[in-house]
C-alpha positions as CSV (number, residue, x, y, z in Angstrom):
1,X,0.8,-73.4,60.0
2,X,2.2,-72.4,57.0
3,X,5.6,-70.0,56.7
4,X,3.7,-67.7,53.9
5,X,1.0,-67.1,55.7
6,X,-0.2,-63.3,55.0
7,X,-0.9,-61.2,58.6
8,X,-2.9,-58.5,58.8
9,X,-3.5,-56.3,62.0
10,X,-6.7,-54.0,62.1
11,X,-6.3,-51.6,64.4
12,X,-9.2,-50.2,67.3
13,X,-7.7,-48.0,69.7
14,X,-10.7,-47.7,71.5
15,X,-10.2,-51.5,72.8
16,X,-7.2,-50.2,75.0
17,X,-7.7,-48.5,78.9
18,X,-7.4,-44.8,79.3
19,X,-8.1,-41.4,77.7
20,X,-7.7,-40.9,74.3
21,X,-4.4,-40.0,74.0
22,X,-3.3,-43.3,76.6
23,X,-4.8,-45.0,73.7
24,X,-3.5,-43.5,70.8
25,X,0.0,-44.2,72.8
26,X,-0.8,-47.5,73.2
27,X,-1.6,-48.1,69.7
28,X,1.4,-46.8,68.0
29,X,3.7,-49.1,70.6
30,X,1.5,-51.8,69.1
31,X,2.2,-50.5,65.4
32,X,6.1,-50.7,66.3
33,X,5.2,-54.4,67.8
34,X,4.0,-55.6,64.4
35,X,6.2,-54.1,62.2
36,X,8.8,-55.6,64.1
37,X,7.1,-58.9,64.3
38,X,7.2,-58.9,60.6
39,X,3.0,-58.4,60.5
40,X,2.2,-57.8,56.3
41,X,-0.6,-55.2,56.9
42,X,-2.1,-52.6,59.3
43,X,-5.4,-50.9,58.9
44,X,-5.7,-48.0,60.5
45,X,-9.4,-48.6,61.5
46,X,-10.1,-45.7,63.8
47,X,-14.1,-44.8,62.2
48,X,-15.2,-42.7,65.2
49,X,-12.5,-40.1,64.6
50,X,-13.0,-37.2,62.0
51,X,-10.5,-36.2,59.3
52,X,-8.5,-34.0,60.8
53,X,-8.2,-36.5,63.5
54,X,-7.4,-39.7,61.4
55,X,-5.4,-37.9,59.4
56,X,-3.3,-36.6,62.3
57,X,-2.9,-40.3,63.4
58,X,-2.0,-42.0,60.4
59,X,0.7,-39.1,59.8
60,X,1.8,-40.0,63.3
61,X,1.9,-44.4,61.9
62,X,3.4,-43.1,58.8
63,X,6.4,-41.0,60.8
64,X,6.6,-44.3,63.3
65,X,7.1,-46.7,60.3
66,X,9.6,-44.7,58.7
67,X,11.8,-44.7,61.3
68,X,11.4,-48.3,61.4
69,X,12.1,-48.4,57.9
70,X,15.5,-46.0,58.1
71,X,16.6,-49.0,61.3
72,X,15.8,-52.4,59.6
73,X,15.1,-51.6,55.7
74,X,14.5,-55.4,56.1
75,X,11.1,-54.1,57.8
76,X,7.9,-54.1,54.4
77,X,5.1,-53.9,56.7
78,X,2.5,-51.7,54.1
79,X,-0.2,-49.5,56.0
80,X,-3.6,-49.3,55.0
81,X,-6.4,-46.7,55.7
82,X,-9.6,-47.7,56.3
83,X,-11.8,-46.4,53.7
84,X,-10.2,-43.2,53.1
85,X,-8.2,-42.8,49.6
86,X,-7.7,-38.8,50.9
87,X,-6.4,-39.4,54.0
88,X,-4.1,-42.2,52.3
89,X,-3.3,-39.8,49.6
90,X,-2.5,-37.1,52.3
91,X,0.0,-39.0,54.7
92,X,1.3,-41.3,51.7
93,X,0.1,-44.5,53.3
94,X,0.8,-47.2,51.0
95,X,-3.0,-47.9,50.6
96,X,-6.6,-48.6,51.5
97,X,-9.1,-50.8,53.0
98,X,-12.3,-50.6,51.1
99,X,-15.8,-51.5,52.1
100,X,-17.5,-53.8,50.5
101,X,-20.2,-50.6,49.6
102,X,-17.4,-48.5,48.5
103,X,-15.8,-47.3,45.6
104,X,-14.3,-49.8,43.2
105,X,-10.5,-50.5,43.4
106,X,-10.5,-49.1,40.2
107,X,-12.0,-46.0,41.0
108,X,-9.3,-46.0,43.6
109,X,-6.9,-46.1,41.7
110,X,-7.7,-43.7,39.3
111,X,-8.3,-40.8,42.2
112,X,-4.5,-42.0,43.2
113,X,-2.9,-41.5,39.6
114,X,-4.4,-38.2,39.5
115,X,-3.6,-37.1,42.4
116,X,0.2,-37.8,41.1
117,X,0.8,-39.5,44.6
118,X,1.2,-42.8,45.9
119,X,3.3,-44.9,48.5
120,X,6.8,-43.8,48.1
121,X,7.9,-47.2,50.0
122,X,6.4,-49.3,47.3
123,X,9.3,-49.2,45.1
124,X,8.2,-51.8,42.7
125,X,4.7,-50.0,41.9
126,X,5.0,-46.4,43.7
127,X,2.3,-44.7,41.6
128,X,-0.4,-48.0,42.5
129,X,-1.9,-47.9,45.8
130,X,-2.4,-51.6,47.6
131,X,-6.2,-51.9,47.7
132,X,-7.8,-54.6,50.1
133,X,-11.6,-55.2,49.6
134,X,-14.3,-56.8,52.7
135,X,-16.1,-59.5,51.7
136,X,-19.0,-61.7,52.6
137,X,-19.7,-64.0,50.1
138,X,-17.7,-65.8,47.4
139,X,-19.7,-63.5,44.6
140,X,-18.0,-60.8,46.4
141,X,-14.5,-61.7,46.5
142,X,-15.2,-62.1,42.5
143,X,-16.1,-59.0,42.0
144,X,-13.0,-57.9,44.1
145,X,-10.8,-59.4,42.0
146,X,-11.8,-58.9,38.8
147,X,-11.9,-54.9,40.0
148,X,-8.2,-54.9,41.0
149,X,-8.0,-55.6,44.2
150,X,-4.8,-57.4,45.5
151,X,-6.5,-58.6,48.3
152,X,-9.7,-59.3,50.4
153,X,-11.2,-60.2,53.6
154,X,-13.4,-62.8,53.9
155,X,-15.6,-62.6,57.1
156,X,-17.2,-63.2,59.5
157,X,-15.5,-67.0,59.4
158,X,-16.6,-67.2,63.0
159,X,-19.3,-66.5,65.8
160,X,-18.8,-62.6,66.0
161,X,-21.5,-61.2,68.3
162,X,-25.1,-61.3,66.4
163,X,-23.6,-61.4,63.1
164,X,-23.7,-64.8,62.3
165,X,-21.0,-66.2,60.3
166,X,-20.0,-67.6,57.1
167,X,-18.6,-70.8,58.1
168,X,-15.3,-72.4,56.6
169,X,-17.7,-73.9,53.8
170,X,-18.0,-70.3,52.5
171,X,-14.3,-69.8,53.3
172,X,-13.0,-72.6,51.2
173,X,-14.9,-70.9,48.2
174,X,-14.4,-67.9,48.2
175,X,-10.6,-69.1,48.4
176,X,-11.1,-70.5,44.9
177,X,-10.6,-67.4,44.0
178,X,-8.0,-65.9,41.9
179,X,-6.9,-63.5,44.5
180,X,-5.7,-63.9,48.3
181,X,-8.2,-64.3,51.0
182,X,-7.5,-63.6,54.6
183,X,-10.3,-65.1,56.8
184,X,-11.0,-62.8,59.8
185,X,-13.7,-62.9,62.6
186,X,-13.7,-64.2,65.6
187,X,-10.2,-66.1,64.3
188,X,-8.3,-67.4,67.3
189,X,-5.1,-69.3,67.9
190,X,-7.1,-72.3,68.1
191,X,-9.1,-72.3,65.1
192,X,-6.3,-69.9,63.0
193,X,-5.1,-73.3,61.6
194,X,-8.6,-74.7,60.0
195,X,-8.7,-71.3,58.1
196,X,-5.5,-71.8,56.6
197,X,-6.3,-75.6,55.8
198,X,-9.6,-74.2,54.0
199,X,-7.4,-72.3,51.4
200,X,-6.9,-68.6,53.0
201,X,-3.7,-66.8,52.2
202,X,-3.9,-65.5,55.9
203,X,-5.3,-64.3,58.8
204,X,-6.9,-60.7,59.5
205,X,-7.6,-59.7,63.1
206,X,-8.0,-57.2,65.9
207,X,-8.3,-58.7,68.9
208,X,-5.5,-61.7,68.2
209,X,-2.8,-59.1,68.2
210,X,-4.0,-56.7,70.1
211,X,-4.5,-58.8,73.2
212,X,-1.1,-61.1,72.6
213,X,2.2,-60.0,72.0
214,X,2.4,-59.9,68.3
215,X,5.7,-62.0,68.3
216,X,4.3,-64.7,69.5
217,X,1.4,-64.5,67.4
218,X,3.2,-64.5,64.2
219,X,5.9,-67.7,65.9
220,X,2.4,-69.0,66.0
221,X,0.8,-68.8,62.8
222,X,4.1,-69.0,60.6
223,X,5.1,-72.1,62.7
């Protein structure tokens, strides 16, 4: 495994027991867990909620990580909304996840500069959001990049359900790219390492730190 390898937790809440509010605990403890851990990214991937809802959430991940912050200001984990540049915009997040049918990263950005907002934590860029892009194909993680992303996903690597998956063929070029690619579906610790040996930067999951303790995962896949 390799020591720079990129982490990158997407969050479902719904995957953890209880009511909605044991899960929404649950999550955040696993938020603190990451960040801790030294995890590079979260997505805050919660699509079945509404705005007010997600919103309320992410202000609730945003309060959590700047405590961590104001403890260990050793602590960079950036969060990431899902989709939503107003909700971003709103809590301050320090970017978002786009869809591969979204807007552009550049149209992104531009509803970030005029907003006048950004990430406050970022202090090398504060006004530029982080944007991360979902890709399928190699064309797509092109596009990604040449758009302004500063990253992408690349999945699904692996067997995810009915979806059937790209393969680490596909992997290895879209990691020609000039731009980092995390492989993510159906990533596991026993197939993490062929990923990295195919060219991705790193490794985006839900599942592989949601079901492990997060420590352990990153001992793992850092070596």
């Amino acid at each position: 495994m390799a020591e720079s390898c990129l982490l990158y937790y997407i969050t479902d809440r719904s995957a953890f027991p209880g009511d909605e509010r044991s899960q929404r605990n649950r999550l955040l403890e696993k938020i603190v867990e990451a960040v801790r851990a030294g995890v590079d990214y979260i997505q805050l991937r919660e699509k079945d909620l509404s705005t007010r809802e997600l919103e309320s959430l992410a202000r609730e991940v945003v309060t959590v990580l700047a405590q961590l912050r104001t403890e260990n200001p050793e602590l960079a984990t950036a969060l990431l909304i899902n989709s939503r540049c107003d909700v971003a915009l709103a809590v301050q997040a320090d970017g978002v996840h786009l869809r591969g049918d979204d807007i552009s990263p550049q149209e992104a950005k531009a509803i970030w500069g005029e907003c006048g907002a950004g990430a406050p934590t970022r202090a090398n860029s504060p006004r530029v959001p982080l944007i991360a892009v979902s890709c399928h194909s190699t064309a797509e993680v092109g596009q990604a990049a040449s758009k302004g992303a500063h990253l992408t996903t690349f999945a699904p690597v692996f067997e995810k359900g009915d979806v059937r998956p790209t393969g680490l063929d596909r992997l290895r070029e879209a990691c020609q790219e000039t731009i980092p690619v995390l492989a993510l579906g159906g990533v596991t610790f026993e197939n993490a390492s062929s990923c990295l040996d195919a060219g991705a930067a790193g490794i985006g999951a839900i599942r592989l730190f949601q079901e492990n303790n997060i420590a352990s995962v990153v001992k793992h896949l850092r070596g």
